[in-house]
N, C-alpha and C positions, 0 to 999 in steps of 0.2 A: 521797983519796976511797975509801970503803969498798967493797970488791968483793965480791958474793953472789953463789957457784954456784950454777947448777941443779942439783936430782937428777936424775939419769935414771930414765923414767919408765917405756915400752912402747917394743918394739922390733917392727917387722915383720919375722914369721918367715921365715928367710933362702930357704925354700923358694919363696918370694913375689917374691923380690927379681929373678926374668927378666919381671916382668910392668912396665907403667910406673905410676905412681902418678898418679891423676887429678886429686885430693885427698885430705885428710884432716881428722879431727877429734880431740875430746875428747868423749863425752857428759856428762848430767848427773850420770849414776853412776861416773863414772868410766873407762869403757870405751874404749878407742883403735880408733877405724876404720878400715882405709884405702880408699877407692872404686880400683880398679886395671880398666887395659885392657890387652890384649895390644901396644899401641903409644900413642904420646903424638900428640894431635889435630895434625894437617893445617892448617894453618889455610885455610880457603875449598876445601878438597880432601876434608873429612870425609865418609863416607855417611852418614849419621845415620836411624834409630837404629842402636844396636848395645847387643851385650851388655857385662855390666861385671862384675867379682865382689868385695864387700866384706868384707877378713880384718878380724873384732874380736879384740882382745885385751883380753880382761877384767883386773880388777883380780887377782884371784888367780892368774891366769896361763892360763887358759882361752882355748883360742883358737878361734873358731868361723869358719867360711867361708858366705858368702850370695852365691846367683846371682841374679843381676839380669836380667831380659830387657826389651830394648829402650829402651836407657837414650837421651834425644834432648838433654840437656844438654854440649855442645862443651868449657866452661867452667864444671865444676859444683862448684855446695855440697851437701854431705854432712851429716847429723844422724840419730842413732836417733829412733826412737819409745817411749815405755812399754810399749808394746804387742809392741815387737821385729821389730817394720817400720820401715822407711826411707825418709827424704824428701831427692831428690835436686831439686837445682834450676839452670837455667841462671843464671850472675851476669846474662848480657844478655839481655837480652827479643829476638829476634828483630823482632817486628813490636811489640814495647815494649807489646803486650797479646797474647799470645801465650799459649791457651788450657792449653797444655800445659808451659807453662814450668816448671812446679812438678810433678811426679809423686812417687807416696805409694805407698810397694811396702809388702808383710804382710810377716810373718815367714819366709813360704815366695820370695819376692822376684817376684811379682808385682805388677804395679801395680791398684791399685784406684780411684785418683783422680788428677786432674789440676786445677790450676787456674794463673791468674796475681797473680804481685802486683808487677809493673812491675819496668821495668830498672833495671841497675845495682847489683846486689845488694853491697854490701858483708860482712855478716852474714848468719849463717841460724844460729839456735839455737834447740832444741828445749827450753820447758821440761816440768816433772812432769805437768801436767795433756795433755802434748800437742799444747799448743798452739806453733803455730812464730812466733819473733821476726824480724822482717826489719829491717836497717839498712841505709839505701842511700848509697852515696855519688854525689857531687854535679852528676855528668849527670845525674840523676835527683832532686833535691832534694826528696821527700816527706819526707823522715824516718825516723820507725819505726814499725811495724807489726807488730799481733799478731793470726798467722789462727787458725782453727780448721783440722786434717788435712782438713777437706774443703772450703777455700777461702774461709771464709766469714772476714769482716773484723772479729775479736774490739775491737781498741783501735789507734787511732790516737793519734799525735802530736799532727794538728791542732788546735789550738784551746788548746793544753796550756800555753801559755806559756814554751816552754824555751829560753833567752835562745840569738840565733845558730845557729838548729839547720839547718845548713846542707847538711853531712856525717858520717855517724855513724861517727867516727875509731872508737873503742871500743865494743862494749856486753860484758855482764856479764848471763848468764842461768840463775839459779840459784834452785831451788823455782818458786815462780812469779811472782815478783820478775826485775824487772833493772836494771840498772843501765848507764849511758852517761854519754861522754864527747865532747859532738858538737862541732866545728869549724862557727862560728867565732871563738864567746867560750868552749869547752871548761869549762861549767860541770858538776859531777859532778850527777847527773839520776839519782834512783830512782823508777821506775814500777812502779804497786802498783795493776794495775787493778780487782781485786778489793775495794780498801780506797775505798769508794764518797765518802766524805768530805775522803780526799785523796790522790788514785791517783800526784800528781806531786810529787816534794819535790826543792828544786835550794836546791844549795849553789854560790858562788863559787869558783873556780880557778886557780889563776895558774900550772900546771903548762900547756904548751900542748904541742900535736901528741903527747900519748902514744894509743901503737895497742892498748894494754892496759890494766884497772882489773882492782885486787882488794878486795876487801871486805870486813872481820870485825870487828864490831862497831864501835863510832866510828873506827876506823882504817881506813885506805885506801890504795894503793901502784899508783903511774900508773908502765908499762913504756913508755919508746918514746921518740922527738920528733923533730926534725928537726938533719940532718947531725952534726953530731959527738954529737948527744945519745939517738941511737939508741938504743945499750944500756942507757940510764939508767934507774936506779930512785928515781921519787922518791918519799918517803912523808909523811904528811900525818895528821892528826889532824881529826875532823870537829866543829866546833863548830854553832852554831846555825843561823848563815848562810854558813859558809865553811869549804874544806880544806883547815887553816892546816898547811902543811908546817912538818916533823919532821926532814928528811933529806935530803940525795941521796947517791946511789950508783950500782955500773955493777951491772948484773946479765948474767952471762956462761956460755955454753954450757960442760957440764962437761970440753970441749976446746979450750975459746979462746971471745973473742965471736963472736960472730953476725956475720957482715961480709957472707955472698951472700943471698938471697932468704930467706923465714921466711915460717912463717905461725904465729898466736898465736890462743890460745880462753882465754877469761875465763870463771870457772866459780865464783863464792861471792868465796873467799878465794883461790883459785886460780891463776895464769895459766903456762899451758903454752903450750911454746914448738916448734916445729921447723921444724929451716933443712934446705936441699937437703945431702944427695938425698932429703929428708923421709922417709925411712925410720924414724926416731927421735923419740920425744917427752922432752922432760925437762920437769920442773915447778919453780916457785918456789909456796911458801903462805906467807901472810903470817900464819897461824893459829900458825905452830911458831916 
């Protein structure tokens, strides 16, 4: 079986490395985040809010620091804005409509907006226009959702016809397109809300439980699955109605696989990987 490293990709700068890491991401540009506290949440002991401070490390090696005041997400996702503001969000709803679940900080790391968009967050990805992608996993079985920065309900799922959309194992948000792989028929799902004639196109899959999709032209490469098939990479060719797989493979951090905790962001043709102490991003592109 064929084995494909990662590159390594953004490192958080070791000056960072006394503070705890709350999460992290990938933006759409490229740019590696990390959301950091002076300690790791309490669980049922936290004060909430508190301050938080986000090191980016840009593509060329630019490293900027953003202070956050009054951050109230325990268990948060992280995404830039175009704009060079910040959308931090609790994964659980508190009161599962909880006004302020969602907070939207400027550039200078104030917050300017608050809203919800239900528990259970899976996903939060930022695309070009702005607008934030929500995929939730399945205490919360809505789907996926795309808001406007000021809470407002740009495209839902509903009604979408997307076979099994139960849990949204993967998404993929890149331009202003994305792309999912929801649990629990994992059929590959491009949403294109702006293309008014046909915003949803679903292909067949027979790849199950991958926690990653990448995308570059009729090609496609599902990272992930269940117990022994973790590391796997499978890849697949998109035909008309289906992504008739090409391959499988393992795809492994560029020090061994990934065996403790990870978190992955699917960006185009992209997926970037990193495992604890999540200090590190490496990448796989299915482009090169």
């Amino acid at each position: 079986m064929q084995k494909t490293t990662l590159v390594p990709y953004a490192h958080l700068p070791r000056a960072h490395h006394d503070r705890h890491v709350l999460t992290s991401t990938v933006d759409l540009f490229g740019a590696a985040h990390w959301l950091l506290a002076e300690r790791a949440p309490q669980p049922g002991g936290d004060v909430l809010p508190f301050d938080a401070q986000v090191v980016s490390v840009h593509p060329g090696g630019d490293i900027e620091v953003t202070e956050l005041s009054a951050v109230g997400a325990r268990w948060p996702r992280l995404d830039r804005l175009p704009d060079g503001g910040f959308v931090v969000a609790a994964s659980r709803a508190r009161r599962f409509e909880d006004a302020s679940q969602v907070q939207v900080f400027d550039a200078l790391g104030r917050e300017t907006s608050s809203f919800s968009v239900g528990d259970a967050i899976e996903h939060l990805l930022v695309d070009e226009a702005g607008h934030v992608w929500v995929g939730h996993f399945d205490e919360n079985p809505v789907g996926i959702r795309r808001w406007d920065a000021r809470g407002r309900l740009a495209w839902t799922s509903d009604g979408a016809r997307i076979p099994g959309l139960f849990d949204c194992y993967a998404l993929n948000v890149s331009g202003s397109a994305a792309w999912a792989c929801p649990y629990t028929d994992f059929p590959l799902v491009e949403i294109r809300p702006d293309r008014p004639d046909k915003p949803v196109t679903v292909w067949a899959n027979r790849v199950r439980g991958a926690d990653a999709v990448a995308v570059h032209g009729n090609r496609v490469a599902f990272y992930g699955g269940y117990g022994k098939e973790r590391n796997r990479l499978a890849h697949g060719e998109l035909t008309d109605t289906c992504a008739e797989p090409t391959g499988v493979g393992l795809l492994a951090l560029p020090d061994g696989p990934a065996s403790g905790r990870r978190r992955v962001v699917s960006r185009g043709s992209r997926i970037y990987i990193q495992a604890e102490p999540f200090t590190a991003w490496s990448v796989f592109d299915l482009s090169t």
